[in-house]
Structure formats: structure tokens, C-alpha cells
N, C-alpha and C positions, 0 to 999 in steps of 0.2 A: 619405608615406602611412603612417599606424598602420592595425597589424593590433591586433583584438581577440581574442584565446583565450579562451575558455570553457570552464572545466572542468565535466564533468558530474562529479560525486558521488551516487551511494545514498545515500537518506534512512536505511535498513535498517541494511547491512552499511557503508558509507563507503568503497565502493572505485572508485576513479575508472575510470569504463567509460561506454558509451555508457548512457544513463537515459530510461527512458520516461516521461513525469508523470500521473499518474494517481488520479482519486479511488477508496477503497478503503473500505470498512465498518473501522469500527474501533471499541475500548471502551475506554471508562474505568471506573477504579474510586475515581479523583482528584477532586477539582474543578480545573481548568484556571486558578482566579484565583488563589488561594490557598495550596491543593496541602495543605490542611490537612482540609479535609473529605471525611472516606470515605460514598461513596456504598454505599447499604442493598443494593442493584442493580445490574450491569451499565451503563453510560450506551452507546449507541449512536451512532456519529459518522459521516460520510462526511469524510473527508481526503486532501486532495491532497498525494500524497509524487512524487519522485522514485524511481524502484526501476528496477535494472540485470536482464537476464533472471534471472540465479539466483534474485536475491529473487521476483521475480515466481514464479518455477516454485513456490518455496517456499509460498508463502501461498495458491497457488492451488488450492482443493481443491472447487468448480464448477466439472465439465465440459457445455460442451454438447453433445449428442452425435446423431446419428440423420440421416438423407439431408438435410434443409434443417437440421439444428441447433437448433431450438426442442423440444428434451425435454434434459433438463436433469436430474443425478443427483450427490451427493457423491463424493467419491474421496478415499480418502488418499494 
């Protein structure tokens, strides 16, 4: 019998830890084809990374907060 190991890796930091996957808001200021055209604007993306808790703690700056959790405020 073969065993299969699976390393999880962070998309983020690259440190091999347990990894949640998760799509995340994200921007460019690239074009994704080319990498030669600068966008005028912000581009706004939803992508799905890999991220270990630290990263996650890192970029998470929406809390939801209140007795059922539907009110919602920035934090740094």
C-alpha cells in the first residue's frame, strides 16, 4: 500500500502549516496576461489562495460583531 502526503503551503507567507482555502477580495494594478499594462484603477478580484491562520489573522480587517453577528465594522 502507497501512502499519499500532502503538503499544505501558504499562498501568502509559504510556510508549511495546516492551510485553509479560501476566496479573498483582491486588486490588481497589473494586467494578469501580459503584466505589461498598468491599469488607470484599482482592478478588483475574488481569489482563491491557500492561507495558514497567521495570514488569515493578517488580512482580516472585517469583523462581525453583535449577539447574532450580522453588524459588521472595520478594524485594524
Amino acid at each position: 500500500m502507497k501512502k499519499t502526503i500532502e503538503i499544505e503551503i501558504c499562498d501568502l507567507c509559504g510556510k508549511e502549516t495546516d492551510t485553509e482555502r479560501m476566496k479573498i477580495p483582491t486588486y490588481r494594478t497589473f494586467d494578469s496576461t501580459d503584466g505589461m499594462t498598468n491599469y488607470s484603477e484599482k482592478q478588483f478580484w475574488n481569489e482563491e489562495l491557500d492561507l495558514c491562520n497567521d495570514c488569515l489573522e493578517k488580512i482580516t480587517k472585517v469583523h462581525s460583531i453583535g449577539v447574532q453577528c450580522h453588524k459588521y465594522k472595520i478594524e485594524e
